[in-house]
C-alpha positions as a Markdown table, in Angstrom:
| # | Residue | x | y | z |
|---|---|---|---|---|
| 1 | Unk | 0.0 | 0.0 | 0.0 |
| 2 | Unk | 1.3 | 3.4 | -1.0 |
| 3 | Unk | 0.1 | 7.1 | -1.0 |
| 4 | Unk | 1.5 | 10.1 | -2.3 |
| 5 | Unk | 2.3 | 13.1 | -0.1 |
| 6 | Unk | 2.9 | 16.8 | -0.4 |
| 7 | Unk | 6.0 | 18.0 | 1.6 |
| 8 | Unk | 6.6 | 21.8 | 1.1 |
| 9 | Unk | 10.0 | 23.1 | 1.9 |
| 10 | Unk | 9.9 | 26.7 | 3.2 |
| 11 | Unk | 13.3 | 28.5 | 3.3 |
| 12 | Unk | 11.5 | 31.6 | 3.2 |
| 13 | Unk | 11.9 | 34.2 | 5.8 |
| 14 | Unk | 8.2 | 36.1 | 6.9 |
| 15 | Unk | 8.2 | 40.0 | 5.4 |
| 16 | Unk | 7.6 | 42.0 | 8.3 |
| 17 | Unk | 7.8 | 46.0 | 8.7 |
| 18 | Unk | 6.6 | 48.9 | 10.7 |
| 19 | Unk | 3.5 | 50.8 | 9.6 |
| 20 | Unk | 4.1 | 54.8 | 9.1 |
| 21 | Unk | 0.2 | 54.6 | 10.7 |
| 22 | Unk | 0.8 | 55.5 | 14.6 |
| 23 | Unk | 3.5 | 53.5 | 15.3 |
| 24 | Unk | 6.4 | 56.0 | 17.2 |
| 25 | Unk | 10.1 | 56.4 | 15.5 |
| 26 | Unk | 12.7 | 55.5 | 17.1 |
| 27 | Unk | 14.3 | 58.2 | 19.6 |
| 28 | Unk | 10.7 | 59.8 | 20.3 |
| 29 | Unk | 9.0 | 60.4 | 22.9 |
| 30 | Unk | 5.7 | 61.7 | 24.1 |
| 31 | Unk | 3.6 | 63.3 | 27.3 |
| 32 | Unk | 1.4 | 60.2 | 27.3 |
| 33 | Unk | 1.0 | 56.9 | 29.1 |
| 34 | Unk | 0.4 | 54.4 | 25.8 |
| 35 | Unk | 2.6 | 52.9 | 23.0 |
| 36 | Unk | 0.6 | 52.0 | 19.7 |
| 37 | Unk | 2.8 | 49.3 | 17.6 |
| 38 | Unk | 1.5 | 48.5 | 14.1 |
| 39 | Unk | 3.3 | 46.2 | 11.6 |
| 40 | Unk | 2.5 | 44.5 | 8.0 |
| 41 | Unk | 3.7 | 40.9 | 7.7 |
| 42 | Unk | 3.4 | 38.5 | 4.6 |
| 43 | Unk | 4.5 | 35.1 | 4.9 |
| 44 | Unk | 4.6 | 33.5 | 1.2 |
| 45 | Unk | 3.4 | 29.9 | 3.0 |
| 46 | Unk | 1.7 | 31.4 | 5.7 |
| 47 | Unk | 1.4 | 27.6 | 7.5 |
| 48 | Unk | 0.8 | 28.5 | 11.5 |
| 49 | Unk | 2.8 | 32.0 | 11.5 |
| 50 | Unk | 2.9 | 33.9 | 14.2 |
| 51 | Unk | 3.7 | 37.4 | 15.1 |
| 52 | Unk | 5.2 | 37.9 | 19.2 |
| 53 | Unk | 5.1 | 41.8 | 19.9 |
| 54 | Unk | 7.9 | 42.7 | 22.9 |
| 55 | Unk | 7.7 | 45.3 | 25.1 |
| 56 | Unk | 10.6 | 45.9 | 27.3 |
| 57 | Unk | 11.1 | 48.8 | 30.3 |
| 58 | Unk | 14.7 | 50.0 | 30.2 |
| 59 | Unk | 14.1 | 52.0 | 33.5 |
| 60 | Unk | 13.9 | 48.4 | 35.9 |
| 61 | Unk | 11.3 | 45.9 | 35.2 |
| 62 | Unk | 13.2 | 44.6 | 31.8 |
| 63 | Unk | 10.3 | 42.7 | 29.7 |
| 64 | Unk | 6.6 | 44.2 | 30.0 |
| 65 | Unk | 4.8 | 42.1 | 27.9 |
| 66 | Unk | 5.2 | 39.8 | 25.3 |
| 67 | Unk | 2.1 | 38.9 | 22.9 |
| 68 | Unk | 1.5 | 36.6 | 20.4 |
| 69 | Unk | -0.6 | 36.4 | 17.5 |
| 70 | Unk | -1.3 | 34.9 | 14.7 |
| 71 | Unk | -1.4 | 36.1 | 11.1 |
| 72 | Unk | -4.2 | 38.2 | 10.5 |
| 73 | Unk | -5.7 | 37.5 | 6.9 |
| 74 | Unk | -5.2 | 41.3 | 5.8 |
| 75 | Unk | -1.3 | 41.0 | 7.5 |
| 76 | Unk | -1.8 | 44.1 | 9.7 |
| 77 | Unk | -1.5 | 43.4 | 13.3 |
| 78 | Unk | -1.8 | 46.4 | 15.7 |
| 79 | Unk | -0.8 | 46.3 | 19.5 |
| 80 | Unk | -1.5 | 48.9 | 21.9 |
| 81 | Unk | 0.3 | 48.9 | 25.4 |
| 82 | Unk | -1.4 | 50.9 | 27.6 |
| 83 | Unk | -1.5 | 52.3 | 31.3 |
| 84 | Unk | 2.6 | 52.8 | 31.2 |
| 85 | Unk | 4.8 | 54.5 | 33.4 |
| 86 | Unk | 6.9 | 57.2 | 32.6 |
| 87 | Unk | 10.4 | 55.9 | 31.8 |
| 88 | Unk | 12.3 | 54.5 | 28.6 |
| 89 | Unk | 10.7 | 52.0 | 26.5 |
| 90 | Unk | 11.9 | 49.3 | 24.1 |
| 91 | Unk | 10.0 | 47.5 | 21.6 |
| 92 | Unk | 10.1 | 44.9 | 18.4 |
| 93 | Unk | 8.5 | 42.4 | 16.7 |
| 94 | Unk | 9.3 | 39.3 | 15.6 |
| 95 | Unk | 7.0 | 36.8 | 12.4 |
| 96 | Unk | 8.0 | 33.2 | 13.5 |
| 97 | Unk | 6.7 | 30.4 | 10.9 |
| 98 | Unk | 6.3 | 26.9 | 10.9 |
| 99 | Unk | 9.4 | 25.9 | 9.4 |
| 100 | Unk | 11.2 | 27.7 | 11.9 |
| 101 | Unk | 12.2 | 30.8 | 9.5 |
| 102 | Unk | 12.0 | 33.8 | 11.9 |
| 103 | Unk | 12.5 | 37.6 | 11.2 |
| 104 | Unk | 12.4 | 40.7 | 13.5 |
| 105 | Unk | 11.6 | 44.2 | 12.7 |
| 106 | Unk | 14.5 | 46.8 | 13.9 |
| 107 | Unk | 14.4 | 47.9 | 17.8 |
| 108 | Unk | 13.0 | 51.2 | 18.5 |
| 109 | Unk | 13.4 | 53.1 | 21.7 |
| 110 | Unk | 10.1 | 55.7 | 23.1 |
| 111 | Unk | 10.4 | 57.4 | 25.8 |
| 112 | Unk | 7.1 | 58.4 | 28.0 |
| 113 | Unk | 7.8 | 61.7 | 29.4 |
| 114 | Unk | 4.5 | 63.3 | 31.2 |
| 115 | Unk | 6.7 | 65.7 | 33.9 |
| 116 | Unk | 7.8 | 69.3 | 33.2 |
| 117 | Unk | 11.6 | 69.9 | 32.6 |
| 118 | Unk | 13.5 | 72.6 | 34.5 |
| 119 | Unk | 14.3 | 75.8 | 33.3 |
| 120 | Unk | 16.6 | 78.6 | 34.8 |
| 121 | Unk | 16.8 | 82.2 | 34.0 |
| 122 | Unk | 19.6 | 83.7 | 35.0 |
| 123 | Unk | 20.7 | 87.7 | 34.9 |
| 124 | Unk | 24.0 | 89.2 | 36.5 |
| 125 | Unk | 24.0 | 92.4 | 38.3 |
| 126 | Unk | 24.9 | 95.1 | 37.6 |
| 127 | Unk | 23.7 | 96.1 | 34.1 |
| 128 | Unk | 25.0 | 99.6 | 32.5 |
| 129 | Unk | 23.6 | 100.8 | 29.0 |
| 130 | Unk | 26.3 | 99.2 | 26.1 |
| 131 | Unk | 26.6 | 96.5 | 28.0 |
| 132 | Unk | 26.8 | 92.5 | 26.8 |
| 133 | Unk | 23.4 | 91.3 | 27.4 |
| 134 | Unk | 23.3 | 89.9 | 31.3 |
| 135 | Unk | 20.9 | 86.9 | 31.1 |
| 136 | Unk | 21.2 | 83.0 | 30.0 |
| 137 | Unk | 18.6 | 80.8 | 29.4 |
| 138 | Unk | 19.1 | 76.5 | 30.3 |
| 139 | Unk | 16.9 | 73.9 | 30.6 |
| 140 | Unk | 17.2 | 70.1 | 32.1 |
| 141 | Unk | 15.4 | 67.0 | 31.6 |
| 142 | Unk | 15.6 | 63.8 | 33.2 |
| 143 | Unk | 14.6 | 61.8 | 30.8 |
| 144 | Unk | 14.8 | 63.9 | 27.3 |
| 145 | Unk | 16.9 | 66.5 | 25.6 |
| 146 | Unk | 15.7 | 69.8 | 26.0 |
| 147 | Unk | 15.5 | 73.1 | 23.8 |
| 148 | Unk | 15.5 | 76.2 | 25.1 |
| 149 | Unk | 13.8 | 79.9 | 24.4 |
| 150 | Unk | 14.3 | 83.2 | 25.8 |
| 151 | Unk | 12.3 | 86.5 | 25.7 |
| 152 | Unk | 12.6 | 90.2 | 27.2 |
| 153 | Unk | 10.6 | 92.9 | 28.1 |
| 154 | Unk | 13.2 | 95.2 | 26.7 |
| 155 | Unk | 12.1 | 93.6 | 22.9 |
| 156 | Unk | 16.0 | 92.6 | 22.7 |
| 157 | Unk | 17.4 | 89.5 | 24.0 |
| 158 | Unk | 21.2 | 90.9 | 22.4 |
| 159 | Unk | 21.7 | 94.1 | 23.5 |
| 160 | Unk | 21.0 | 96.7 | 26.2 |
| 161 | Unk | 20.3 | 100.1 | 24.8 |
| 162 | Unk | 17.4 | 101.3 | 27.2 |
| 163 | Unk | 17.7 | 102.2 | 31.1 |
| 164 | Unk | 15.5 | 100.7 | 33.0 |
| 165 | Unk | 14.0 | 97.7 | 34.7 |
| 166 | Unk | 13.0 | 94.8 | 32.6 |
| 167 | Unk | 11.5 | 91.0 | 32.7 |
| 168 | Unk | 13.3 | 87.9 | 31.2 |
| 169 | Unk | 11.7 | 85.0 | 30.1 |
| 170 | Unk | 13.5 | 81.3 | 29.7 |
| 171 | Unk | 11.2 | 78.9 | 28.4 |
| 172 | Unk | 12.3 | 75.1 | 28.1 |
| 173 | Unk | 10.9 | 71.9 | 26.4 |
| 174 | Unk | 11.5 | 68.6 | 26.2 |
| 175 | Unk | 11.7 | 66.2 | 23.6 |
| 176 | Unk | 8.0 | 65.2 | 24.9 |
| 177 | Unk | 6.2 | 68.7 | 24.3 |
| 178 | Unk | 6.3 | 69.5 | 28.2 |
| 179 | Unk | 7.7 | 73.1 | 28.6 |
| 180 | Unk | 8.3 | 75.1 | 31.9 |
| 181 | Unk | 9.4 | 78.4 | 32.2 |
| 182 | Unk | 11.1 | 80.8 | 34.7 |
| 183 | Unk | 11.5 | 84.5 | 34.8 |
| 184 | Unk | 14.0 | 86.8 | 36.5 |
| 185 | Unk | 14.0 | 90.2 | 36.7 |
| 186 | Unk | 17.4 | 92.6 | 35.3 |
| 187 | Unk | 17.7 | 96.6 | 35.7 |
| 188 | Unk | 19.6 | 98.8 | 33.1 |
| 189 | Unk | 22.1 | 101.7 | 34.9 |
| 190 | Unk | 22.9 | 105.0 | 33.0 |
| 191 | Unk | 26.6 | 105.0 | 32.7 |
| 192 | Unk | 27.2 | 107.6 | 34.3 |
| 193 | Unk | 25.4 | 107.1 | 37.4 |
C-alpha cells in the first residue's frame, strides 16, 4: 500500500515592517502613558505563522509584555500597550513560521515623558547701557533632551540700549512637548550714574 504526499519546503523568511500609521520612530518620545505598535507581515506559505510583539522597560522591570498572535488575513497586526509608566521603553516584533524561519523588525526606543523639565533664567548684576546682554537661558530633563527659548521685556534679547528695569523669560521643552518656564528680573544703569 502506498500514497502520495505533499511536503513543502519553506526557506523563506516572513516580510515584516513597521507601519508609518501610529507607530512612534525610534528616539521619540511623548507626554502620554500608551505605545501603539503597528506592523504589515506577509509570509509566502503562511502555515501556523505567528507574530510575538515585545515590550521591554529599560528604567527596571526589563520585559513588560510579550504577545502573540497569529497572522491576521489582511497581514496588519496592531498592539496597543497601555497604562505605562513614565520611563524609557523598548520595543520589536518578531514573524515566526512553521518551518522555523523567523525575522524581526529593527528595535525602537520611546520614551514616555509626562513631567515638566527645569528651566533657569539667570541675569547678572549690575547692568550699565552698552553692556553684553546679562541673562542665559538652560533647561534640564531627566529623561529627554531639551531646547530652550528666551524673551525680554526690553524687545531685545542681544543688547541693552534702554535704562530701566525689565523681565526675562526662559522657556524650556522637552523632547516630549512639556515646557516650563522661569523669569528673572534685570535693571539697566545709566553709565554715568
Amino acid at each position: 500500500f502506498s500514497a502520495n504526499r505533499t511536503l513543502t519546503v519553506d526557506t523563506t523568511i516572513p516580510a515584516l515592517l513597521y507601519s508609518t500609521i501610529g507607530t512612534p520612530d525610534n528616539a521619540t518620545a511623548a507626554d502620554r502613558s500608551w505605545i501603539l505598535v503597528n506592523v504589515t507581515a506577509t509570509d509566502i506559505n503562511n502555515v501556523s505563522s505567528k507574530l510575538v510583539f515585545s515590550l521591554y522597560y529599560v528604567n527596571a522591570t526589563g520585559l513588560v509584555n510579550q504577545t502573540q498572535y497569529s497572522y491576521p488575513a489582511d497581514g496588519v497586526q496592531t498592539i496597543n500597550w497601555t497604562s505605562l509608566a513614565e520611563g524609557t521603553y523598548v520595543f520589536n516584533v518578531t514573524a515566526n513560521d512553521s518551518a522555523t524561519n523567523s525575522n524581526s523588525t529593527s528595535s525602537r526606543t520611546f520614551y514616555i515623558d509626562r513631567t515638566n523639565p527645569s528651566a533657569t533664567a539667570t541675569c547678572t548684576a549690575p547692568v550699565y547701557e552698552g553692556d553684553s546682554f546679562p541673562c542665559t537661558c538652560s533647561g534640564t530633563d531627566s529623561l529627554t533632551s531639551t531646547t530652550t527659548s528666551a524673551s525680554s521685556t526690553s524687545g531685545s534679547t542681544t543688547a541693552i540700549t534702554v535704562v530701566g528695569t525689565y523681565t526675562y523669560t526662559c522657556t524650556a521643552t522637552d523632547a516630549a512637548g512639556n515646557s516650563a518656564t522661569d523669569t528673572e528680573t534685570y535693571t539697566v544703569l545709566n553709565v554715568g550714574g
